[in-house]
N, C-alpha and C positions, 0 to 999 in steps of 0.2 A: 561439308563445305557448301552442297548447293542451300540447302535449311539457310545456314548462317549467311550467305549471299542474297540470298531472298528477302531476309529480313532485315540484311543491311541496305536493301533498296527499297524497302516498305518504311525504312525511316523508324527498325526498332532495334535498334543499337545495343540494348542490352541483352535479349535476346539473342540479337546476329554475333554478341561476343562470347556468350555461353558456344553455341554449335561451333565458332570457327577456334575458338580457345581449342573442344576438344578433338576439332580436326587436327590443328596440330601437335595435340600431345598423341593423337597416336601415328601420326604423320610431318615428322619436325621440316620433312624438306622440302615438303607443299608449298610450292612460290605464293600461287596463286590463297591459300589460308593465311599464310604468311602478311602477304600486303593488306587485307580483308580487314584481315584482324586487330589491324595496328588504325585503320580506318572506323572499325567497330570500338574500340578503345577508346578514342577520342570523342563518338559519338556517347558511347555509353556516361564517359565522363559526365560531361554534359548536362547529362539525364537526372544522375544523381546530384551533382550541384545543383541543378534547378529544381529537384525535390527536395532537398533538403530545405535549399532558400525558402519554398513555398509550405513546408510545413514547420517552419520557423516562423514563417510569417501567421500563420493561424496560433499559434502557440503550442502547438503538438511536438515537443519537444525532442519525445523517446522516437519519434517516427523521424523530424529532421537528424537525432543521432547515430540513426540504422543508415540512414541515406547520406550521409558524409561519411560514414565509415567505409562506404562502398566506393563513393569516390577516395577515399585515403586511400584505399587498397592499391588502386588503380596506380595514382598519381599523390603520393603524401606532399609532397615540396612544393605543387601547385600553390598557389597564391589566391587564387580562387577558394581553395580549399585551406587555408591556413585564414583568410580573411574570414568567412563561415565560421569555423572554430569559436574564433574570437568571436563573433556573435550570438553564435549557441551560449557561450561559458557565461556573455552577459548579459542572456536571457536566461540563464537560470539563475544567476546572483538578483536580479531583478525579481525573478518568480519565490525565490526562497526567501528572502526579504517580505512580501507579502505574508506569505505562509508564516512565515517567526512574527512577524506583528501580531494577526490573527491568535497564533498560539498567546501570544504574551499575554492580552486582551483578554484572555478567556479565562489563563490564570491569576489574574488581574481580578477576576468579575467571580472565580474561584467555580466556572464551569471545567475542571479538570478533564471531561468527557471530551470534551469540543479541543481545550488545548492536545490533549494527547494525538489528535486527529488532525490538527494543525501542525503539528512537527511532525509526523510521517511524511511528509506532504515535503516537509522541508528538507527530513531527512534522506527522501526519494531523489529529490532531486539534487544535493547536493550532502552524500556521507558523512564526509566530513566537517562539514557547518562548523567551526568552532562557536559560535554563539549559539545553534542551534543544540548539537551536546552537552552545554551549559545550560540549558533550558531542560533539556531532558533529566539533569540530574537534580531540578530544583522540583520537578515533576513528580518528579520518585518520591523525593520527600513530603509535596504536598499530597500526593496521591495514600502516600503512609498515614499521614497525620489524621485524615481524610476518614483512611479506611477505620483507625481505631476509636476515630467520634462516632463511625457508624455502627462499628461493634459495642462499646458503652453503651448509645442510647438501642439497639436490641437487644442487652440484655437486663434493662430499665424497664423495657414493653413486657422482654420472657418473664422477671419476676411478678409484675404487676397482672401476668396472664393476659396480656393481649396478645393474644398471638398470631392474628394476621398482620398487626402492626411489625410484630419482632419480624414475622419469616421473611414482610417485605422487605425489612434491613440487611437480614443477611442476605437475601438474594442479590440487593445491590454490590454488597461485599462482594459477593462470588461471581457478578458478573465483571468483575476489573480483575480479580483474583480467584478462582475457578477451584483451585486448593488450599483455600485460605482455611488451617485448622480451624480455627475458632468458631468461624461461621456457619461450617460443616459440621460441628459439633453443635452448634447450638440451634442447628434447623433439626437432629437427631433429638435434642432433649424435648424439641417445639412439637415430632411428633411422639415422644415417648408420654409427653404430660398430657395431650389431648387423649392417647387411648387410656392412660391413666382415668384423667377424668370421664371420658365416655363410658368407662366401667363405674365408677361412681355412682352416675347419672340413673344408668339402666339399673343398677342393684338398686336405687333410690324408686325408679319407677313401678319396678317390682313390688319393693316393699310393698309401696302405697297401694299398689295394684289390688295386691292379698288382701289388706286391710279393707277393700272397696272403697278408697276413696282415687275413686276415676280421675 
């Protein structure tokens, strides 16, 4: 009680509603918590309304959402806090609208990399996006399409025995797809045909070696 009194006259309200909150739950018939508390409430409100506003106004979203959740707790039916709301929800349909543009643009220009990172972004802030899940499963497809020109042209480079060219292919395979059979197999064949050939080479070196021609 005195904690929570102290700091409801240092002017830190949420604080002084933590201490007096569990003054009264282990002491319900504490006049003195009692009143404090309902004083500490109104200030703590307050506190969270105006952080939230203020990191809405930065554009810090998930930090304004922590901090109206805290005043809902408090006071849901406030107006204050119902007004908030409503502007959190139309700054993320704002902020997600960016983010979908960017994605589109990048599938567009067929940077699949940059769009898939573009819809996290949209999907983060708002799940259920209907245009944004709409993008993601055109995503898939391009990312498919994508992955099997990449697989084709490495193993165009594995036949012709380029094989830094091939292994660079599949690695890009594997970094979007990490189990992608194909690729996995064909960076296995990429190092089966070089120790291949590296036996070759040395049995050839040899030869020549015996023969003395250095």
């Amino acid at each position: 009680f005195l904690a929570g009194t102290l700091n409801l006259e240092l002017g830190s309200h949420r604080t002084a509603y933590e201490y007096l909150q569990r003054a009264v739950l282990l002491e319900p018939s504490h006049q003195g918590a009692q009143q404090n508390l309902l004083a500490a409430e109104l200030g703590a409100f307050d506190e969270w309304v105006t952080t939230a506003k203020i990191e809405l106004a930065k554009g810090e979203l998930d930090k304004a959402e922590q901090a109206l959740q805290q005043a809902e707790a408090l006071q849901p039916q406030n107006m204050r806090v119902v007004s908030t709301r409503k502007q959190l929800e139309q700054k993320r349909l704002e902020q997600a609208s960016v983010f979908l543009f960017n994605a589109q643009a990048a599938l567009n220009a067929g940077d699949i990399t940059t769009a898939f990172s573009q819809l996290e972004k949209v999907l983060e802030v708002q799940p259920n996006n209907p245009d944004g899940l709409q993008l993601k499963s055109e995503l898939l497809a391009a990312q498919s399409l994508n992955l099997d020109k990449l697989i084709l042209e490495a193993e165009n480079a594995r036949e012709e025995k380029q094989w830094a060219e091939a292994t660079g292919l599949y690695q890009r395979v594997l970094a979007v797809s990490p189990q992608h059979p194909e690729a996995q197999e064909g960076i296995a064949q990429i190092e089966l045909s070089q120790r291949r050939e590296s036996a070759e080479l040395l049995a050839k070196g040899q030869k020549a070696l015996d023969a003395g021609q250095t």
